[in-house]
C-alpha positions as CSV (number, residue, x, y, z in Angstrom):
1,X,0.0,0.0,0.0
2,X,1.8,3.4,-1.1
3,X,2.2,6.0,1.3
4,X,-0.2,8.6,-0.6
5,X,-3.0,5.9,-0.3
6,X,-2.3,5.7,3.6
7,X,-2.8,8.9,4.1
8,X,-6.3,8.8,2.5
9,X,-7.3,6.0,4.4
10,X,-6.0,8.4,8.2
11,X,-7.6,11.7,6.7
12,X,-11.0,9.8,6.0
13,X,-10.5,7.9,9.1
14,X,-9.7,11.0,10.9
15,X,-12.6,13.1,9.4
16,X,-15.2,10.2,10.1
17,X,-14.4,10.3,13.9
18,X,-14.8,14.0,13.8
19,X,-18.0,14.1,12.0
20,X,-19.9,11.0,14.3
21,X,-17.9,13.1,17.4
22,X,-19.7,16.3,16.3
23,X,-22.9,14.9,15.0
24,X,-23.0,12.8,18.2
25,X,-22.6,15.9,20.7
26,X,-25.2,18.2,18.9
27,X,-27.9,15.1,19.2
28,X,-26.9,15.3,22.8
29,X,-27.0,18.9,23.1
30,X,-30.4,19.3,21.6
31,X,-32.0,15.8,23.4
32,X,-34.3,15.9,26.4
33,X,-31.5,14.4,29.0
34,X,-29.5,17.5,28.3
35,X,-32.4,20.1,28.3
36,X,-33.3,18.6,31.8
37,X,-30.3,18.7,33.0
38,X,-30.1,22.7,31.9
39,X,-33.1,23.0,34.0
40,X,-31.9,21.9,36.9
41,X,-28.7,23.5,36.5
42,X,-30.6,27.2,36.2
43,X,-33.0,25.8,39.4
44,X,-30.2,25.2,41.5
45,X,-27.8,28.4,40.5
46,X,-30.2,31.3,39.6
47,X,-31.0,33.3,42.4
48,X,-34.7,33.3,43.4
49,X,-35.0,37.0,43.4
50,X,-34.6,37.3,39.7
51,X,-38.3,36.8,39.6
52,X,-38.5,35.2,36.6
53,X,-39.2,31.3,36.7
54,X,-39.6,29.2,33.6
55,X,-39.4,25.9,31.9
56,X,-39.1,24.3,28.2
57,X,-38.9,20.9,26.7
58,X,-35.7,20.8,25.2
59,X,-32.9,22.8,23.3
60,X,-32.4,23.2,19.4
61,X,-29.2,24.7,18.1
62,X,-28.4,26.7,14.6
63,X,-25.4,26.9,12.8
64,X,-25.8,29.6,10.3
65,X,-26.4,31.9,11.5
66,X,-25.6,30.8,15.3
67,X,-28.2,30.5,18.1
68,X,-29.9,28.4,20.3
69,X,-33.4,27.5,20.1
70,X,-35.4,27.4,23.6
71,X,-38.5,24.9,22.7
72,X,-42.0,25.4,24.1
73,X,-40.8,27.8,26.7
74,X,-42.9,28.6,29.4
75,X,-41.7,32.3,31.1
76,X,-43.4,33.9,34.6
77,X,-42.7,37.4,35.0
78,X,-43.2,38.1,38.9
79,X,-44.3,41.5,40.3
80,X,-41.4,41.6,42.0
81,X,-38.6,41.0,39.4
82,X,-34.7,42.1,38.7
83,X,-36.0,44.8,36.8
84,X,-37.6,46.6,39.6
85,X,-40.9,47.1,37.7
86,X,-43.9,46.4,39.0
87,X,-44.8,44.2,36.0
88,X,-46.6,41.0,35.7
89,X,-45.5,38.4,32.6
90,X,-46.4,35.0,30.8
91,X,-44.5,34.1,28.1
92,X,-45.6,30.8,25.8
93,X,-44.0,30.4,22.5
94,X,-43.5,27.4,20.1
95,X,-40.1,28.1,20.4
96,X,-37.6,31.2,21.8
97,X,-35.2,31.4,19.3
98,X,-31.5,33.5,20.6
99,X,-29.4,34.6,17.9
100,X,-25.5,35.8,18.1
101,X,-23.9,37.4,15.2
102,X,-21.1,35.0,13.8
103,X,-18.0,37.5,15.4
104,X,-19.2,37.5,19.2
105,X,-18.5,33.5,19.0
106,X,-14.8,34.7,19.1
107,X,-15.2,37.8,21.3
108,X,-15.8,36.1,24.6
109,X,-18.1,38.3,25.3
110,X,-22.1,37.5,25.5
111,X,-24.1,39.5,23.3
112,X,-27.7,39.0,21.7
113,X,-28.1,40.0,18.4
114,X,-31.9,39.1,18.1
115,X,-34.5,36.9,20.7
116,X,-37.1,36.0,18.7
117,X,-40.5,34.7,20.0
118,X,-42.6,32.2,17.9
119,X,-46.3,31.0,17.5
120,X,-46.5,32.4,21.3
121,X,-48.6,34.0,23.5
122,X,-47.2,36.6,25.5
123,X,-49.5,38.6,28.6
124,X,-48.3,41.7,30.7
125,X,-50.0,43.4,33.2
126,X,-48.3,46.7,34.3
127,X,-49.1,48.0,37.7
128,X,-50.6,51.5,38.4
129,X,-47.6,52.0,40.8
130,X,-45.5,52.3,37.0
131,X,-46.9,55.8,36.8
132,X,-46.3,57.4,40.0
133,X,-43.4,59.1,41.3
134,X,-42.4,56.5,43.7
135,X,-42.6,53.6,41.6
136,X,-40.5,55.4,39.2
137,X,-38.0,55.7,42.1
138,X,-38.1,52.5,42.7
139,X,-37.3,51.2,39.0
140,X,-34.0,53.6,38.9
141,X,-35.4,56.8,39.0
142,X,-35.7,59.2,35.9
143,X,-35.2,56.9,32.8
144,X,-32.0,58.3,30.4
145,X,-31.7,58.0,26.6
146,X,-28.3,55.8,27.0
147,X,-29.9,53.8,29.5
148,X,-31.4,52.0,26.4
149,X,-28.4,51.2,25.2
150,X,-27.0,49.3,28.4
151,X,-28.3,46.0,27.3
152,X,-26.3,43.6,25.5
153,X,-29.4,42.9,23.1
154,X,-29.2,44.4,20.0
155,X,-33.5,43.6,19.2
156,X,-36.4,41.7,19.6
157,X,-38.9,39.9,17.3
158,X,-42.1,38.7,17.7
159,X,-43.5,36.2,14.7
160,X,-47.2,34.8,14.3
161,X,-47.3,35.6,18.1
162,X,-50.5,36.9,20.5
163,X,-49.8,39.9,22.7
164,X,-52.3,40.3,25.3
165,X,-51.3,43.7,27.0
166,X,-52.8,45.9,30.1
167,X,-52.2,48.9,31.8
168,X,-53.6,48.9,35.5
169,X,-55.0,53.1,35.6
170,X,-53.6,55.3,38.5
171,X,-56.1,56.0,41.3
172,X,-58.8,53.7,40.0
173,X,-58.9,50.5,41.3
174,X,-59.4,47.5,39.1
175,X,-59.6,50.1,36.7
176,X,-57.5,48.8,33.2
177,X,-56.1,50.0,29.7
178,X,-55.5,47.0,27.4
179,X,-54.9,46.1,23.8
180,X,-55.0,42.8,22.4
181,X,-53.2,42.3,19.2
182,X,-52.6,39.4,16.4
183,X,-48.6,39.9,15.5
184,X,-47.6,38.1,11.9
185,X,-43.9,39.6,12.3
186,X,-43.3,42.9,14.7
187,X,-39.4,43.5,15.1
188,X,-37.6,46.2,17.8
189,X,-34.0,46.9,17.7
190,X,-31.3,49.2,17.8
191,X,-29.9,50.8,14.4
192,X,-29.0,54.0,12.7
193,X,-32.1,56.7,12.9
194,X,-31.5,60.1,10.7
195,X,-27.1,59.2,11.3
196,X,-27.3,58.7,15.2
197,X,-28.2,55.7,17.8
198,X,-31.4,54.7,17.9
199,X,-34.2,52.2,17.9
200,X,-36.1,51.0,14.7
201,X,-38.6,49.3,14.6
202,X,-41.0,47.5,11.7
203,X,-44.7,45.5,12.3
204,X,-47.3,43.6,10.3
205,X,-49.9,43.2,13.3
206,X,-53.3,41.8,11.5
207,X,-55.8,42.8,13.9
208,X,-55.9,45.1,17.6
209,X,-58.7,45.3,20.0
210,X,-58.7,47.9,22.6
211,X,-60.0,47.6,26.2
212,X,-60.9,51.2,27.9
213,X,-61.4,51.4,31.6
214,X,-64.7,51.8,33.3
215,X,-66.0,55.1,33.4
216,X,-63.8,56.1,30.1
217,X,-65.9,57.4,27.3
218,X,-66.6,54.8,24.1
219,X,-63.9,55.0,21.7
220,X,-65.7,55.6,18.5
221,X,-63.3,53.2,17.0
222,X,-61.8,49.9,19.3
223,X,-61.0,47.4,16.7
224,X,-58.6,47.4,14.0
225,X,-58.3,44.8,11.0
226,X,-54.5,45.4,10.8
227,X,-51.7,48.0,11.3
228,X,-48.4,48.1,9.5
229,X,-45.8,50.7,10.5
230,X,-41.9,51.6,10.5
231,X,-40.9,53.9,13.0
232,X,-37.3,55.2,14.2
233,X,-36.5,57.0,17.6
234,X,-33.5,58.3,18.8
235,X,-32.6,60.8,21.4
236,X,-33.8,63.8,18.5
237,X,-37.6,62.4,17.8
238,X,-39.3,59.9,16.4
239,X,-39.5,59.4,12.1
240,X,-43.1,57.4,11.1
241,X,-42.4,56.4,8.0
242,X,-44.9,55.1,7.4
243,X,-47.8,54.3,9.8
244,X,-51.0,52.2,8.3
245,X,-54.5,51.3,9.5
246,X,-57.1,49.5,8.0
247,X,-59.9,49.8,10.4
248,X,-63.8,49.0,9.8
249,X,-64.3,50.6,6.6
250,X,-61.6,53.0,6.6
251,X,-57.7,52.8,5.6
252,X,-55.3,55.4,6.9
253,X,-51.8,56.1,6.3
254,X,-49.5,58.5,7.8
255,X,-45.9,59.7,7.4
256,X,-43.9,62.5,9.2
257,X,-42.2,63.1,12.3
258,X,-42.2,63.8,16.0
259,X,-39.6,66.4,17.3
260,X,-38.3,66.3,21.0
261,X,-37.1,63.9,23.1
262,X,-40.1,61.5,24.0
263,X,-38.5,60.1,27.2
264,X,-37.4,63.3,28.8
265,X,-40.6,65.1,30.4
266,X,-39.8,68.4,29.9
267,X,-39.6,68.0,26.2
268,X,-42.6,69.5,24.6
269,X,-42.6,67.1,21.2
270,X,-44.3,68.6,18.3
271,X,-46.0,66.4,15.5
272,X,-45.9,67.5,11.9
273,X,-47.2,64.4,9.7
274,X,-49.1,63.9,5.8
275,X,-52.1,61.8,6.2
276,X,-54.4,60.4,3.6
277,X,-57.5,58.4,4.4
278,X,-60.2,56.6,2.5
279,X,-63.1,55.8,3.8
280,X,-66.2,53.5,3.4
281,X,-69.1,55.3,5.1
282,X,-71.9,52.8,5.5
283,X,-69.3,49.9,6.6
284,X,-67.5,52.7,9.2
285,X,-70.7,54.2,10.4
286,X,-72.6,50.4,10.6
287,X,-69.7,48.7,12.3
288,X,-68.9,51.6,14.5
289,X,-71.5,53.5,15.7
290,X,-74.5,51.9,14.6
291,X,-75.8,54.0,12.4
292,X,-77.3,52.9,9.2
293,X,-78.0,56.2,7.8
294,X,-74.6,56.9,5.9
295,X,-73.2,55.7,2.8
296,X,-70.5,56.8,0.1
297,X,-67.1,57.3,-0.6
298,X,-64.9,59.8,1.2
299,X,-61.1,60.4,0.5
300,X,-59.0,63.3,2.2
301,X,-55.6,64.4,2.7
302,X,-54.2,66.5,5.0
303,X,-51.0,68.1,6.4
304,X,-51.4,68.7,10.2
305,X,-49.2,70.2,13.1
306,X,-49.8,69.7,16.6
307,X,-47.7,69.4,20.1
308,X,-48.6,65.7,21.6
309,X,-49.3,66.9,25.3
310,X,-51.8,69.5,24.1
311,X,-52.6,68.2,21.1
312,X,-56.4,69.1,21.1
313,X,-56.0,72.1,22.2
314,X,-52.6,73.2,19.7
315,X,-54.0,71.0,16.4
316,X,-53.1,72.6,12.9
317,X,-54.3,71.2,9.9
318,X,-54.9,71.8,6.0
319,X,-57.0,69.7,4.2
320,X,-58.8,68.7,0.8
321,X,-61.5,66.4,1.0
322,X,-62.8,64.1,-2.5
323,X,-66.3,62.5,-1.8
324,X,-68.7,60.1,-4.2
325,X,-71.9,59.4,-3.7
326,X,-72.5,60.5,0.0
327,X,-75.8,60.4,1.6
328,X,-77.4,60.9,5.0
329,X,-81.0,60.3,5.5
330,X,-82.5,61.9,2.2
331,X,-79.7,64.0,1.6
332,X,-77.4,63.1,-1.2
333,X,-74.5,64.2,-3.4
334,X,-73.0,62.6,-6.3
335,X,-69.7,64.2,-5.8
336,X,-68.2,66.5,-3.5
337,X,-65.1,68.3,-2.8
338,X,-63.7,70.8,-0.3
339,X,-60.8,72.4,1.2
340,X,-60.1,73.8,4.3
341,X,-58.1,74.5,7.5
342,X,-58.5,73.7,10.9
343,X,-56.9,75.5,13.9
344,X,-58.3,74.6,17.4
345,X,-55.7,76.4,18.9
346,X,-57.7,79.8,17.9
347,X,-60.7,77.7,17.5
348,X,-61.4,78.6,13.6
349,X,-62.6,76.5,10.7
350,X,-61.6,77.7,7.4
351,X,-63.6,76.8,4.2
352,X,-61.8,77.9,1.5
353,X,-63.4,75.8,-1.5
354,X,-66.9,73.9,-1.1
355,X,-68.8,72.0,-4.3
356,X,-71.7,69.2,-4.3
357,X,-73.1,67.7,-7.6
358,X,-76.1,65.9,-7.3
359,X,-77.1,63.9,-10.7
360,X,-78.9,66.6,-12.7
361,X,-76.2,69.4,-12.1
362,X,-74.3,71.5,-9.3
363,X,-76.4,71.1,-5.6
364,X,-74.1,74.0,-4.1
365,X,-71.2,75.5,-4.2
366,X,-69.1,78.3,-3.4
367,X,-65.8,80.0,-2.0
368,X,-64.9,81.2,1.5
369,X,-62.2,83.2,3.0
């Protein structure tokens, strides 16, 4: 036997051990005997105060790109928690996928580039004692832009995931603000917003319902058939670019900006945004309000202005509105058209163009200053 041909025979030899060795350990690695014994490794070691207790079937781990896969994860949130916030959390997910990018495997260091959550249900419940100045105090005090930046998680995605969310109302008791929404892919994460630090983020949620407290007024609109938005915030604002509803008969989509810094209270942040709106009147007034009188076609688009804490009170806004076949009762208007502004800040309404067609010639029109 030549040498050349010995060699062969040790590399393949060599390579064949290696492969069974590695194939062998990852089995291992993602079998049940190892994900128990990862349980009871984190039950023994992990101090109880963490407040957070959970437990999963087994392990899965990816290659390209690398991460480990936590599989039918079951996560409980307690009130009292290492986070200091008065917050209480399930989390159940097909799976709780951790991603690293492919340089931190050499860096020693452990840093998250993405958790994903999948085919889950996740539930919060935030405690009224969030809003008040002593449960602020008690979280850290006064939350700072770099703050955000402390963790060693670079984003978070949520995929074909429920998120049942509520919000437990200062100075009201059992008095709650909830949303429950439908999540097909809703990512969060740190990247680049207008050249600086910030935190993008880009959803696909397919339907919301909203939960008002007792006592609140109806919201003339609580359910929405899906939203879609990207949004970036940084230290400077917050870019909506853009922001999309399709509600009961209507479909809404806005782009713009927010200026000021939204986590510093003495900012006053000022909206300027585009919106443009289409609208269904019998299906939004019938699924709505309950009123069976309406029906048409409306489309508008407007340019508004407005600063968020007031925003009632400082609301700017230009607008052109296209309408086709609109009727109430036994009034009714083949086409119609207007512009206008509104400014609620001096409380004035300003018609400056106003035409309705009925089917045999012009119904009304006219010019206003």
């Amino acid at each position: 036997m030549s040498t050349a041909r010995k060699l062969r025979i040790a590399f393949l030899t060599f390579a064949l051990i290696v492969g069974s060795a590695t194939t062998g350990g990852i089995l291992y690695l993602q079998s049940q005997t190892f994900g128990d014994f990862v349980k009871r490794l984190i039950s023994e070691r992990s101090p109880r105060k963490l407040g957070i207790v959970g437990d999963f079937s087994h392990l899965k781990l990816y290659l390209f790109p690398p991460g480990v896969g936590v599989v039918n994860p079951r996560i409980r949130i307690e009130r009292e928690n290492v986070s200091r916030l008065p917050i209480d959390g399930e989390i159940e997910a097909g799976e709780l996928r951790v991603g690293f990018a492919p340089i931190q495997m050499l860096s020693g260091t452990l840093h998250v580039s993405e958790v994903e959550v999948r085919s889950g249900k996740v539930k919060a419940l935030i405690h009224s004692q969030v809003w008040s100045e002593r449960g602020r105090k008690s979280a850290g005090g006064k939350l700072d832009w770099q703050d955000l930046f402390q963790l060693q998680i670079d984003g978070f995605r949520f995929v074909d995931t429920k998120l049942d969310v509520q919000f437990e109302m200062p100075d009201r008791e059992n008095s709650l603000l909830g949303a429950d929404l439908v999540v097909t892919d809703l990512a969060l994460g740190r990247g680049k917003v207008g050249g600086k630090d910030g935190i993008v983020s880009r959803a696909e949620v397919n339907s919301i319902r909203v939960q008002t407290p007792e006592g609140w007024k109806p919201l003339p609109v609580r359910e929405a058939v899906s939203l879609k938005w990207s949004l970036g915030l940084n230290d400077s604002g917050l870019e909506i670019d853009p922001f999309s509803a399709e509600l009961a008969g209507v479909r809404l989509e806005m782009k713009g900006r927010v200026d000021g810094n939204l986590l510093d209270p003495a900012s006053t942040p000022k909206l300027q945004a585009k919106v443009r709106a289409e609208a269904d009147l019998s299906t939004f007034f019938l699924s709505n309000l309950g009123a069976k009188d309406w029906s048409g076609e409306l489309r508008i688009t407007s340019s508004l202005q407005a600063q968020l804490k007031d925003f009632m009170k400082t609301l700017k806004a230009n607008f052109e509105l296209e309408g086709r076949g609109i009727q109430w009762r036994r009034m009714r208007a083949d086409q119609v058209s207007a512009s206008g502004a509104l400014d609620l800040a001096n409380h004035r309404i300003e018609l400056g163009h106003f035409e309705a067609l009925d089917a045999n010639g012009p119904g009304g029109g006219g010019d206003s200053g």
